[in-house]
N, C-alpha and C positions, 0 to 999 in steps of 0.2 A: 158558564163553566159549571159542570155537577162538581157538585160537594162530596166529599169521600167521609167515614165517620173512622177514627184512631182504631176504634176495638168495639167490638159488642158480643153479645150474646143473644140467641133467641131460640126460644122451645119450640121445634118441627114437630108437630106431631108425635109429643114426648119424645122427642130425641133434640139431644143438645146443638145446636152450632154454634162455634166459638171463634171466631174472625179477630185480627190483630198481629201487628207486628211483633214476633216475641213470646205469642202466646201458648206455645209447645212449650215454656218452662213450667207450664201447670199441669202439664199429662198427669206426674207422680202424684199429686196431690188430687186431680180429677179423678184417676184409677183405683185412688183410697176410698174417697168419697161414694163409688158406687160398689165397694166390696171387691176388685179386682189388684190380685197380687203377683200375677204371673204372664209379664206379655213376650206376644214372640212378634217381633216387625216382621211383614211380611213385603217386600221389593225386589226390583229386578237386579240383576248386579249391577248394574251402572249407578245406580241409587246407592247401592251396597256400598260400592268404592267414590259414593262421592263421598269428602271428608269435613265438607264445609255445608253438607246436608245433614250426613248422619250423625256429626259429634256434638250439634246443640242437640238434637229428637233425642240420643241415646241420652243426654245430660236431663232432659227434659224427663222422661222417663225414670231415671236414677234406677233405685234397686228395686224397681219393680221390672226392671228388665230381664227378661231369661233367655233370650240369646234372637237371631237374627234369621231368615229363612231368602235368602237374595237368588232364588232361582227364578222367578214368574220373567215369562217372555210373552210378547205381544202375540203371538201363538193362542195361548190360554186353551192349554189343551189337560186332559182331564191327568193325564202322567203328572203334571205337574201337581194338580190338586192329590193327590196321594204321596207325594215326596213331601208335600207341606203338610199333609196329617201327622206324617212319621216325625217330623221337625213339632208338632202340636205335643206328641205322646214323650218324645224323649224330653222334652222340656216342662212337660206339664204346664203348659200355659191354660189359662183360664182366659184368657183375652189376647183377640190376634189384632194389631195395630199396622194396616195396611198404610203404605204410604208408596208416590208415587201419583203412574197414569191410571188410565180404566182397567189395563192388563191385571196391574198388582191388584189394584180391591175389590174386580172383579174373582180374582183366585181365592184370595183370603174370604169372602163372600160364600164361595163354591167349598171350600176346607170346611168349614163350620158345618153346613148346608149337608156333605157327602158324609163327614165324621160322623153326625147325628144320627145319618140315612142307618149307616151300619156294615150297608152291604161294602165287598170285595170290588176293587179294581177291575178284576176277568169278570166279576156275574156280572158288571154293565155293561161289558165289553161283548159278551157273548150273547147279550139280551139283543145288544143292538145288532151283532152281527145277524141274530136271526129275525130280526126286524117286529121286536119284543120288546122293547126299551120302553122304559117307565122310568119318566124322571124322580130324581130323590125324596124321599116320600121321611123325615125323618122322624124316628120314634125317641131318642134320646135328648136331653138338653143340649140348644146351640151353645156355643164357644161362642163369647160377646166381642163386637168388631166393632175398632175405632178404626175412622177411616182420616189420612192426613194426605190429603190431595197435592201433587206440585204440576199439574199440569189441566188443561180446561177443559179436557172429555167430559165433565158433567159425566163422571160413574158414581159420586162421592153418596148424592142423595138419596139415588136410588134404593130401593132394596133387591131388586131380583138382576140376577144376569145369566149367562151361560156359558158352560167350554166346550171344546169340540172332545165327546165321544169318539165317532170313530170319522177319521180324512171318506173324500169322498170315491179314493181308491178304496178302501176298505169298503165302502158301504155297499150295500145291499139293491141299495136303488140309485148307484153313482152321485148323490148329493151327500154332501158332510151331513153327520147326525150331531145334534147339539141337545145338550140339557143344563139342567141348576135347577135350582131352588130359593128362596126368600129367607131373607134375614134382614132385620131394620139394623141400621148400625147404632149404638148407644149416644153416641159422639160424633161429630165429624170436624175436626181442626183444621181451620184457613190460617198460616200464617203465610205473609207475603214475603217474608226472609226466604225460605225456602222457595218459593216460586223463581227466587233471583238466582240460586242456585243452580236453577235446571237450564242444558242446552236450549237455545235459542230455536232450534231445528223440532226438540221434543213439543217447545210449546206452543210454536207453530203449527204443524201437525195434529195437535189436540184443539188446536183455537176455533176451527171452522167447526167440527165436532158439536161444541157448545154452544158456539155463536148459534147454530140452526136449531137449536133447542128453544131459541126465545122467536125466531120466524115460525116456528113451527108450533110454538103454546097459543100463538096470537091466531092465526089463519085452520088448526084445527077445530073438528064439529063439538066439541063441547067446551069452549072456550068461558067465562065467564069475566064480570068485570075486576074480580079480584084477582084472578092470573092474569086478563089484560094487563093490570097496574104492575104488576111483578116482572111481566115479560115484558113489557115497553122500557121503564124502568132498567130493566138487565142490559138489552140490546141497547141503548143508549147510552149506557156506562161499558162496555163491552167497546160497540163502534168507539168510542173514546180514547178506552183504552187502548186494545189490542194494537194498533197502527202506532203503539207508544210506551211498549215492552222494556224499555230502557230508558225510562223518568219512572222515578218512583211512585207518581202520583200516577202516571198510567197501566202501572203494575196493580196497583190495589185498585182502582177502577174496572181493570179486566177481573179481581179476583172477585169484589163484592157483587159485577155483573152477573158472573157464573153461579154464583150462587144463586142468586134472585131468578134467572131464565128458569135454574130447575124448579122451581115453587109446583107443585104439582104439573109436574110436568106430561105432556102425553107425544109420544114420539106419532110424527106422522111418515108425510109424502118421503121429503126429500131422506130421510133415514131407509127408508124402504127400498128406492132406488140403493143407497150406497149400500145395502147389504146385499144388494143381487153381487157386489164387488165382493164384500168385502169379505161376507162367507163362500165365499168361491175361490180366492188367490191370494194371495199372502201381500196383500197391500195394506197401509195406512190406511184409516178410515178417515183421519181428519181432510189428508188430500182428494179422498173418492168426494169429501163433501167440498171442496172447495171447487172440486171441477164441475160437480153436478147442479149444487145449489142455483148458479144463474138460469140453466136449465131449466131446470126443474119450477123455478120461479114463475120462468113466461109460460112453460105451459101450464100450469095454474089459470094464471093471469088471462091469457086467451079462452079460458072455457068457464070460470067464476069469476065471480068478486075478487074472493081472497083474502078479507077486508084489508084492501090494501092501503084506506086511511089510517089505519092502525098501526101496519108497519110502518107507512112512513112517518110517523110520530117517534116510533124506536130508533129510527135512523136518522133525524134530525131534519125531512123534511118537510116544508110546507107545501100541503096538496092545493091551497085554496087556489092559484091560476093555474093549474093543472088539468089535461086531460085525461080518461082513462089509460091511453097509448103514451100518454106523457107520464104520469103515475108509472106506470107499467116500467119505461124505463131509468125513471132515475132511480126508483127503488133498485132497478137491477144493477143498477150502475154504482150506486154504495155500496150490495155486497160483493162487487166486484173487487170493489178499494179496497176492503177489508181482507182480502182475499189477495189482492197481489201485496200487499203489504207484508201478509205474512211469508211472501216468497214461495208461496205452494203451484203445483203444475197448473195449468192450465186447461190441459187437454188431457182427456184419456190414450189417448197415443202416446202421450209422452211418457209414461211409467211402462217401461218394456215386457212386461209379464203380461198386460193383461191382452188377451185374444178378439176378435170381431165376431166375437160370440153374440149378436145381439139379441138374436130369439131367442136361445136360452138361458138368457140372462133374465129377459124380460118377460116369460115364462115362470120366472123364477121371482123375480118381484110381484109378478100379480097375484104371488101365492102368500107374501110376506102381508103377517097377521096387521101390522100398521099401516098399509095403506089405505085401507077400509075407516082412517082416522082422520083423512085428509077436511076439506071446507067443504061444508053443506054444497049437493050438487055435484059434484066432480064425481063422474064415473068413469076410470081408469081401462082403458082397454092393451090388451098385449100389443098390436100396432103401435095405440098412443106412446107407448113405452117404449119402445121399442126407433118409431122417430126422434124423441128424446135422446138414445142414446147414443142414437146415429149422429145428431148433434153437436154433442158434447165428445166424440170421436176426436 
């Protein structure tokens, strides 16, 4: 049985993580501590009107709260990052306290990041429509972001992300145009109260998300034995968890796993496949990852290593009577369980939007900066991708 620890703390890279049941009744006091008087939560409305999330965060916060901004939608499109500016200036916040999935902290992220830049809403708009665009470059002090995660996208750590500029009917060269900019968050708070809070459906859809965070830190080219220990470790507390969303001890197992997967994390393969999806059609990411992951795994597996003694350490099992084609599949065969556990599709067919677009899908992934991060060896060709997807069809 892994051991779970009640609460802790540890310093990321100058920046706080604070993990523990309960441990949002410190915001106020944490937001003193570092000079910060004026926060604005940044969430989607579902978050906004849940009342058994938001009335410990706002208690947590006390009068250091300046009001709420619950527009961010899984979209994450740049209109939004400028309606949460205006929400920034009417409030005079000095501190945005995202909370939520990857949508919400990736906007509040994007707010700071765009406010600082300076520039106007239409001059990014107009840059990019004339195929100009220059990500935010900002000249002013960021706006400091605490990030309060209730779902396992693994956006919490991060510091950089993106929104969509202009759809890919707008653009210039028929692909969505996206930007953002970097921001460390000061803080990032795990409490597993709030995790219990959230749809069963939302944290599902975010679970394979993060889960492939710790496949992907293990079997990417600059892997090292301290994110090994951090990403076996996650994925092992993660498989533990997640299959067990409803025991409490399986909740904070999923939560401290997600944590530890991001430990310097570097997105590879299987991210790269799901953004040929996922910046293309208005799908979940965590289901593009639950259907492609198996995929994406074996073909891995049939052209490197992988080090696939590694993952299967993360997923609990023993390689030693094992053959390569045996390895190969029961590793597939755990993320599988993990994966139907959470009740996510199966198939790319089954989500009705997405088209048999294959080639320019996969056209589209071999353009995507992280696949170039996969395992030592693997050279990715539009075919190879391209049968992968057919697949996973």
């Amino acid at each position: 049985m892994l051991p779970t620890q009640d609460a802790f703390e540890f310093d990321y890279y100058g920046r706080d993580i604070v993990y523990g049941r309960g441990c949002i009744d410190g915001l106020e006091s944490y937001l003193g501590e570092h000079g910060l008087n004026s926060a604005l939560v940044v969430c989607g409305s579902n978050v906004g009107a849940n009342e058994e999330l938001m009335n410990p965060l706002t208690e947590g916060l006390g009068d250091r709260l300046a009001g709420v901004f619950d527009e961010t939608t899984p979209d994450k499109l740049i209109e939004t990052v400028y309606d949460g500016i205006d929400a920034m200036h009417e409030t005079d916040a000095d501190v945005l306290v995202a909370v939520g999935g990857g949508s919400s902290l990736d906007i509040a992220r994007q707010m700071s990041v765009f406010a600082a830049d300076g520039r106007s809403l239409e001059a990014f708009k107009e840059d990019a429509r004339a195929g100009e665009f220059e990500p935010p470059s900002p000249d002013g002090d960021l706006t400091s972001l605490v990030v309060v995660p209730t779902t396992f996208a693994g956006a919490d750590i991060s510091w950089r992300s993106v929104v969509e500029v202009l759809s890919a009917e707008e653009s210039p060269t028929g692909q969505t145009i996206t930007g953002g900019g970097q921001i460390e968050p000061t803080g990032m708070f795990y409490d597993p109260n709030l995790y219990d809070t959230a749809p069963f459906g939302a944290l599902a859809g975010s679970a394979m998300n993060g889960f492939n965070k710790g496949l992907e830190r293990i079997y990417s080219d600059r892997s090292t034995p301290i994110t090994d220990a951090t990403a076996i470790r996650g994925l092992r507390m993660m498989h533990a968890g997640l299959p067990n969303l409803d025991d409490s001890e399986g909740m904070e197992r999923a939560v401290i796993g997600v944590i530890l997967v991001q430990f310097a994390r570097r997105l590879s393969v299987i991210h790269a496949f799901a953004h040929g999806y996922t910046r293309r059609y208005p799908v979940q990411q965590g289901e593009i990852h639950g259907i492609l992951a198996p995929h994406v795994l074996r073909y891995i597996f049939e052209r490197v290593d992988g080090r696939r003694e590694l993952l299967a350490e993360g997923l609990g099992i023993d390689p030693k009577e094992l053959d390569d084609d045996e390895l190969t599949e029961a590793i597939i065969d755990e993320v599988v369980a993990v994966r139907d556990s959470l009740e996510l599709p199966t198939r790319l067919s089954d989500i009705d939007v997405l088209q048999e677009d294959f080639e320019p899908t996969a056209e589209y992934i071999m353009n995507d900066g992280v696949l170039s991060q996969g395992p030592e060896g693997l050279d990715p060709t539009v075919d190879d991708i391209e049968a992968v997807l057919r697949a996973a069809w």
